[in-house]
N, C-alpha and C positions, 0 to 999 in steps of 0.2 A: 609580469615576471612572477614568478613561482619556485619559493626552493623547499624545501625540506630536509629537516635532520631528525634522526631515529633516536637521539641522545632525551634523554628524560633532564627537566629542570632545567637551570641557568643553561646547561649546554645545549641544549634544545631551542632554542632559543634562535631565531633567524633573522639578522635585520639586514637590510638592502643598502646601499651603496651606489653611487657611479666613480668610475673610475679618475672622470675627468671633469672637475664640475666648469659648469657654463652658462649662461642665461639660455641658453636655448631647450634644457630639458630637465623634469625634476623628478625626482622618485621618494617616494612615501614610504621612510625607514621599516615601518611595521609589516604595512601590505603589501610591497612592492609595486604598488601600482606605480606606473611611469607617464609623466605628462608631460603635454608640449609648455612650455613658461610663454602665457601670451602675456602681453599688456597694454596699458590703456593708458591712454593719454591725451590731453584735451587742456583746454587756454578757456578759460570759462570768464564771461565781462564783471566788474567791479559791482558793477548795478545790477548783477542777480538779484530777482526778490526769493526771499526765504521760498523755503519748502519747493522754489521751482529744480523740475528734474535736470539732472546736469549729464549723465546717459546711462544707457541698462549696458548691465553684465548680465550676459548670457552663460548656460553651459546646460548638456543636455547628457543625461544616462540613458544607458537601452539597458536595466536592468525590467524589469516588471514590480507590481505593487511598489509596498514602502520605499524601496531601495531603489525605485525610477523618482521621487521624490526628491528634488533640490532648493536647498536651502541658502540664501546668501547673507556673509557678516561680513564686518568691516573691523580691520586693527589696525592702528595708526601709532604715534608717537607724539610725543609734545601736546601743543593743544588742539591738531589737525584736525582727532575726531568732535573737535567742539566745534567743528562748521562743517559738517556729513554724517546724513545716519544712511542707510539702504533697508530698503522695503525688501525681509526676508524671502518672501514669495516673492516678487516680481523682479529683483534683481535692481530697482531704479536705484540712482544713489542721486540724496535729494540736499540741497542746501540747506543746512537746518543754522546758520548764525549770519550776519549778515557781511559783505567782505566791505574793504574802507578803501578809497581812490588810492591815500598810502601803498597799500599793498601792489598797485600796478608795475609790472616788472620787476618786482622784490621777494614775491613770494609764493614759494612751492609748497604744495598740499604732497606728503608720501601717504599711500595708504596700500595696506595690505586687504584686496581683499579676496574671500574664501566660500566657496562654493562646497556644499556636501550633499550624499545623498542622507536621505532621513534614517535606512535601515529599519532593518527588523528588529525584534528583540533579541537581545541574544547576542547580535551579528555588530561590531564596531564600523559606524559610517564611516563613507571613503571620502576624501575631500580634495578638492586641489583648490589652488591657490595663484594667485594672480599679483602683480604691482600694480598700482593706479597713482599716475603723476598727473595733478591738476595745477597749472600755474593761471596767476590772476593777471590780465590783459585790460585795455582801455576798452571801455565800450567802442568810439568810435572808430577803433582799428579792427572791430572783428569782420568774419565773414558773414553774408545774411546766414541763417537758418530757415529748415526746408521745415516750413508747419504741416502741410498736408502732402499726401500723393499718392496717386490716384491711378490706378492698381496698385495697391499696397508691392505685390510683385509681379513684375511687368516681363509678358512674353512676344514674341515678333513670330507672327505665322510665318510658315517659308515660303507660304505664294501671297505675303505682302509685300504692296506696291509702292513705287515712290511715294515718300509724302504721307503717307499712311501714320496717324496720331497713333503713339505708343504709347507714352504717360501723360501724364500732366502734373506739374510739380507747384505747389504756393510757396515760395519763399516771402520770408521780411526782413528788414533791415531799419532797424532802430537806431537813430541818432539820437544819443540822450542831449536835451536843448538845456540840461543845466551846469555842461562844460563850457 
């Protein structure tokens, strides 16, 4: 979205709106840039160990140089960001304090987080913005987790035949033996 006013000063001055706000789309008062509100959401077990990755936020620019550059931070409330940092380049967001059996169906992590392109000089990075709800579960009630697989992305020839291996997936499942 794009406006323009010919007025000099304060009146010059263009900020962006939706008419109807909603969880489904958000617009960036300065730039008008409008984006879809995705979010993220995941049940993460009590016995995480620190620094293990809990999962990546993605977002991609088609701008070129600087401005294809994305950046990811994390804004929380309370003490949430004292158990998450994310790895600005890669987008992981990793355990960083450790969670307590206590916390099992009691306690939700809110986290804000925001993706930007890096920019040029000059030029103010465009950012959007994400919720991330992490709630803390019992080890032994999760689902396994897929460790490897194999075609990272997997394709089906159209003259394959029955039976024909497509991926191969390693899952695990961890029962922690000291519940």
């Amino acid at each position: 979205v794009k406006a323009t006013d010919d007025d000099h000063g304060e009146n010059g001055v263009v900020e962006y709106y939706l008419l109807t706000e909603g969880p489904e789309f958000a617009i960036d008062r300065v730039s008008g840039q409008l984006s879809i509100q995705q979010s993220y959401s995941r049940t993460i077990p009590s016995d995480t160990q620190e620094n293990a990755p809990i999962l990546r936020l993605t977002a991609t620019d088609n701008d070129a140089g600087k401005n294809a550059e994305v950046r990811y931070s994390i804004d929380g409330s309370g003490d949430d960001l004292e158990y998450f940092l994310i790895d600005e380049n890669s987008g992981v967001l990793s355990l960083k304090k450790s969670l307590t059996q206590s916390m099992v169906n009691e306690r939700e992590f809110h986290l804000t987080a925001r993706a930007s392109d890096v920019g040029e000089i000059g030029q103010l990075p465009l950012s959007s913005s994400t919720q991330v709800v992490l709630s803390v579960g019992s080890p032994g009630t999760m689902p396994p987790s897929v460790d490897k697989q194999m075609p990272e992305i997997a394709t089906v020839s159209e003259d394959a035949t029955l039976n024909t291996d497509i991926v191969s997936i390693c899952a695990r499942y961890v029962i922690n033996q000291s519940l």
